[in-house]
C-alpha positions as CSV (number, residue, x, y, z in Angstrom):
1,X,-101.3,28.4,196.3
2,X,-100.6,32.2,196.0
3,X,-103.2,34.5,196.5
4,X,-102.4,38.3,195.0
5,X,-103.8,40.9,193.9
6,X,-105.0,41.4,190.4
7,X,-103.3,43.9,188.6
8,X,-104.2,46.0,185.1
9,X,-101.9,43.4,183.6
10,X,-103.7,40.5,184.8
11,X,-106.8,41.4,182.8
12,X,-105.9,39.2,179.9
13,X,-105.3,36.2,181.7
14,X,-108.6,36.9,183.8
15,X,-110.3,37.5,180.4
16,X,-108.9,34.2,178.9
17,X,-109.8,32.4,181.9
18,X,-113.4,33.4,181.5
19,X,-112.9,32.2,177.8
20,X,-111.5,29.0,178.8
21,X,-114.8,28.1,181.8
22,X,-117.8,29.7,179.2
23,X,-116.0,27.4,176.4
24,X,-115.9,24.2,178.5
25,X,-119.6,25.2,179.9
26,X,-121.2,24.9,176.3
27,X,-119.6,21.7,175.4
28,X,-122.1,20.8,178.6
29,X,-125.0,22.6,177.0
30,X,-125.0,25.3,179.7
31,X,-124.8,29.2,177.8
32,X,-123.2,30.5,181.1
33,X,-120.9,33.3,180.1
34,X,-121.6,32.6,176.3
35,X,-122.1,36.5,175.6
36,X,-120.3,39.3,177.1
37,X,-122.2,40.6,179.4
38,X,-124.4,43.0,178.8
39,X,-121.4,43.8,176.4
40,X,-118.0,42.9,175.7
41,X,-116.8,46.2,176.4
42,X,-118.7,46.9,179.7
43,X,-117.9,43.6,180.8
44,X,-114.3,44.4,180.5
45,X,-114.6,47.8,181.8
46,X,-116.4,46.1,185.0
47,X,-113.9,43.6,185.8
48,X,-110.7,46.6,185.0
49,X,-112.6,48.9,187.3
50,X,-112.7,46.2,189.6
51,X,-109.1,45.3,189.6
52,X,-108.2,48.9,190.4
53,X,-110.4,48.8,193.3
54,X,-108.4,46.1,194.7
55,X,-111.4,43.6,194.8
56,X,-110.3,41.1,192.2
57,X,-107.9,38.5,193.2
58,X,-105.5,36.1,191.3
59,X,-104.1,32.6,192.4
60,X,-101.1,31.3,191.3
61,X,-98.8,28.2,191.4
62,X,-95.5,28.8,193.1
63,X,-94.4,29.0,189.3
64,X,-96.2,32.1,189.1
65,X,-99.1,30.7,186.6
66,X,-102.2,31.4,186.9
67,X,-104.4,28.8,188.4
68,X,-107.7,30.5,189.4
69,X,-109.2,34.2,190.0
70,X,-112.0,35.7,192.2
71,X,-113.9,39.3,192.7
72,X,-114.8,40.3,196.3
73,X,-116.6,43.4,197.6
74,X,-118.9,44.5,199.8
75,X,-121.6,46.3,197.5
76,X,-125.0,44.8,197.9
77,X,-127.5,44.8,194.4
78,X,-130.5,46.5,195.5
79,X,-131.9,44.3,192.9
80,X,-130.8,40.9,194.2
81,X,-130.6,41.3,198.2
82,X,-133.5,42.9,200.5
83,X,-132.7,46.1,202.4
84,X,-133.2,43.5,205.5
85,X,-130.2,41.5,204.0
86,X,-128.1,44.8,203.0
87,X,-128.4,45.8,206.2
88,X,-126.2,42.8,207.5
89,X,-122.5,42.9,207.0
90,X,-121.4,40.7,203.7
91,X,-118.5,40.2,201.4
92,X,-120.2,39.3,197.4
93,X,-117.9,36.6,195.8
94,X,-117.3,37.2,191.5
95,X,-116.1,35.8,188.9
96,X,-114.9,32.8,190.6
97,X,-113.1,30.8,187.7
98,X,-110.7,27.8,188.0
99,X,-108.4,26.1,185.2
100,X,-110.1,22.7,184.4
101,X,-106.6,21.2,185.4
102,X,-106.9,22.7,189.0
103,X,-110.6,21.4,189.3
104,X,-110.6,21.6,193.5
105,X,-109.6,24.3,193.9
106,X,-112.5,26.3,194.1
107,X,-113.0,25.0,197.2
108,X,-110.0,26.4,199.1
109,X,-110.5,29.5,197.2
110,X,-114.2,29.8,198.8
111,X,-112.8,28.8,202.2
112,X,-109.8,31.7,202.4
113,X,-112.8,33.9,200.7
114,X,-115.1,33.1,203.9
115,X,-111.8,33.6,206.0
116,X,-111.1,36.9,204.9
117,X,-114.6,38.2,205.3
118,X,-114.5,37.2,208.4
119,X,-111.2,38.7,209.5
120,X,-112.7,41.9,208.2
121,X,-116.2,41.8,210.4
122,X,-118.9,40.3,207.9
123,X,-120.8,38.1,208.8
124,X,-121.8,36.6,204.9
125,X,-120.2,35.1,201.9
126,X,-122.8,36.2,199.5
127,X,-123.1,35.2,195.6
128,X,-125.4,35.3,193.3
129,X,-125.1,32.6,190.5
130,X,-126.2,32.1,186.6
131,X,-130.2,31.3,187.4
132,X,-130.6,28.1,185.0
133,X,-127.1,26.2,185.7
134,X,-128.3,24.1,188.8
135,X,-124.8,22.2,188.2
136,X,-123.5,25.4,189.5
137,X,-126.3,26.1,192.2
138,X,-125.2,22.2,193.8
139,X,-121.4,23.1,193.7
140,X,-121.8,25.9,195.8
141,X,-124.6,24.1,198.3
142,X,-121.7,21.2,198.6
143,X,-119.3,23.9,199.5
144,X,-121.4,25.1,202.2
145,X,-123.8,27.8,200.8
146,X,-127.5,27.8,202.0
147,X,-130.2,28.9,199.0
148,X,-132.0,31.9,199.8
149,X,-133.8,32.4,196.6
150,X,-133.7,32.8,193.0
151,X,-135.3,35.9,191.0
152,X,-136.4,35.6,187.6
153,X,-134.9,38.9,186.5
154,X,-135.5,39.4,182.6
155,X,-132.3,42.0,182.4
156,X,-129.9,40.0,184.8
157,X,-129.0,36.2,184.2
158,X,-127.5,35.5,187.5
159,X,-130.3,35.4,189.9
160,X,-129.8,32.3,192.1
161,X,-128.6,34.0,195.7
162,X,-126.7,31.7,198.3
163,X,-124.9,32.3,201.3
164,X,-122.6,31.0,203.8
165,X,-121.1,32.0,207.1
166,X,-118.1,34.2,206.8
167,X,-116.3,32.4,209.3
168,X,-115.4,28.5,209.6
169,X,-115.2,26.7,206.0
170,X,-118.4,24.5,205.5
């Protein structure tokens, strides 16, 4: 497993990736990532802005093919996390998206993600996940996240919030 960067030339891969999990989440019955959102261009503009920044991250095969991708920062939705919550050191996991065939590895993905925040002083691996797919909300409480709460925002699907120590994998 090679973890990289994301470049500006990655975005298509990244984009087809997210094509590839919202596709295989419908066959499921689950509308996660069904629509661009809140459009397809923002959406795209989000996720180049955030490659630039150096915050989204590629994983590769040591072929070079892309297996998975993830978004990491440190900025804290006013929205989503109290000023309480803000006010404690975190790194906010994105976009975490794996191949079907490499089913796994999200799991060594969200370790090296707790890791690295770690490493850099924080003491949270925050994310905030798609409110009504609870298949989604167990994955994450297997790998080690605690529920702290889910909003019911009307303009933003993605309002279950978990954490998980950014230090020792679960």
């Amino acid at each position: 497993m090679i973890i990289e960067r994301a470049d500006a030339d990655d975005l298509g891969v990244i984009l087809a990736l997210r094509t590839e999990a919202s596709e295989w989440l419908a066959q499921r019955g689950i509308d996660q990532w069904a629509v661009a959102w809140p459009t397809p261009e923002e959406q795209n503009r989000r996720i180049l802005a955030s490659i630039e920044a150096g915050e989204t991250w590629v994983i590769r095969d040591e072929n070079e093919a892309t297996m998975a991708t993830v978004a990491l920062d440190t900025f804290s939705d006013p929205r989503l996390w109290t000023p309480e919550e803000q006010a404690d050191p975190a790194m906010y996991m994105h976009r975490l998206i794996v191949r079907r065939k490499h089913a796994g590895l999200g799991t060594e993905i969200m370790d090296w993600a707790s890791h690295r925040a770690h490493r850099l002083g924080l003491h949270w691996l925050r994310i905030d996940v798609w409110t009504d797919n609870v298949g989604l909300h167990n994955y994450y409480l297997h790998n080690g996240f605690k529920h702290v709460r889910t909003l019911g925002l009307a303009d933003y699907p993605s309002g279950a919030l978990s954490q998980r120590s950014g230090s020792q994998p679960n």
